[in-house]
N, C-alpha and C positions, 0 to 999 in steps of 0.2 A: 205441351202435351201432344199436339197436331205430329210434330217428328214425330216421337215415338209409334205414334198409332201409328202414321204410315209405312214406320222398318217393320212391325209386328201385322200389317197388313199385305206387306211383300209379296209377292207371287206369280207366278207365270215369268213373261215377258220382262216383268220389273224387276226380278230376281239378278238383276245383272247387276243393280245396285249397288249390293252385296258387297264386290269386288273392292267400293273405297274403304270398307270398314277397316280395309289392313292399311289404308295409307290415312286413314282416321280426319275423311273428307265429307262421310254418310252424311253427318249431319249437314250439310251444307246441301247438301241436295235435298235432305228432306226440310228442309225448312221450307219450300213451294209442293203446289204439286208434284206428285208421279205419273200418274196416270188417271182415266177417268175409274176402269175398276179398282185401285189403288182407296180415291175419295171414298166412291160408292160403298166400297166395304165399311173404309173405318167410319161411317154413315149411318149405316145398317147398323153395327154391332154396338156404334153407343148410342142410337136411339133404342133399342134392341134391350139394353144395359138399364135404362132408365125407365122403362115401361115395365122391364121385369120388377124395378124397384120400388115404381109405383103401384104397384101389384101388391107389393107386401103388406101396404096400409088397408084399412078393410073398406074403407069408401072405392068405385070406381074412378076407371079411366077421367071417365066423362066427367063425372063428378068432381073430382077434381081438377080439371081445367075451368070448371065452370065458378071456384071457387077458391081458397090459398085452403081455407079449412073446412072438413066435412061440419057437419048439423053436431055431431057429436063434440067437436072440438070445440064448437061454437056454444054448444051449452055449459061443458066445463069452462069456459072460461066468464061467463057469464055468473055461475055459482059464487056467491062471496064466500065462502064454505070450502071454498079450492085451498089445500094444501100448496104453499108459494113456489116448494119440488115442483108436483105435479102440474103446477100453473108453467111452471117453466119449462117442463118435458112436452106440453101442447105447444107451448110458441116453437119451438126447437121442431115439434114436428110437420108444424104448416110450414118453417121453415123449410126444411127439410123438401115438400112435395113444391115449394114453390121453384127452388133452385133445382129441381130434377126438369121440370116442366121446361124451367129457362133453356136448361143446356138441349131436351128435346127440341124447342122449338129453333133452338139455333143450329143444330144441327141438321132440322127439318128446310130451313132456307140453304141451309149450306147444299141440301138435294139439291135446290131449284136452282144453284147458279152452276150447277157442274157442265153447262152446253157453253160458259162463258170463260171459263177457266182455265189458263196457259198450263198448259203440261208439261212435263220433264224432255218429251220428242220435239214438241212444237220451240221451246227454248233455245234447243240443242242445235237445231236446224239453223234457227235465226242466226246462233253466234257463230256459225260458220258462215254463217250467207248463203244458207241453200235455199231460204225460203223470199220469196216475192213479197212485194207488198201488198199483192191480196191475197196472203198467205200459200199461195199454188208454190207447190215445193218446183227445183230448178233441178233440172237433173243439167250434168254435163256430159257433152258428145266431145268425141274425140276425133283430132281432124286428119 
């Protein structure tokens, strides 16, 4: 999934990317980083994506982290009186908020490593040898 979002997060400066799609190389580059606004984006819009979705259920945010199922999920299933459908549309739906929560929060650490994370420049650099080992790029003089 991580490619994709990054070709559909393209932009700017990373739009040059673009160019392997005709020799059908794209995905190989996106398979790592792009860039750090590249990450940041496709970050944003599926933590973005999931909060909208956690939205939908009528318990909150909070309440929902604080929990897999609101008070109300929790009494239906509590009920011996629960139709075994509707007993199963509650599991399906704590399901549901528990794996939106997951991918939030993985994508929430994935914010916190983007200061550590080899980009598509910093790569590029190395496999040419322009860059040092304390990463200080090498320019060359001409003699």
């Amino acid at each position: 999934m991580l490619p994709y979002l990054r070709l559909v997060a393209l932009g700017g400066t990373d739009a040059f990317l673009l160019e392997s799609v005709f020799r059908n190389t794209i995905w190989g580059h996106l398979e790592l980083p792009v860039s750090r606004a590249n990450e940041e984006a496709i970050c944003r819009v599926v933590r973005q994506a999931c909060k909208s979705a956690l939205s939908a259920y009528r318990t909150t945010v909070e309440e929902k982290i604080a929990c897999r199922c609101n008070a109300q999920d929790e009494k239906l299933m509590e009920g011996d009186n629960l139709d075994e459908r509707l007993r199963i549309a509650v599991c399906i739906r704590a399901g549901e908020k528990k794996v939106l929560q997951q991918i939030d929060g993985a994508f929430r650490e994935r914010e916190s490593e983007l200061d550590v994370l080899e980009y598509y420049q910093e790569r590029r650099l190395k496999d040419l040898g322009l860059v040092g080992e304390q990463g200080e790029i090498i320019f060359w003089e001409s003699k």
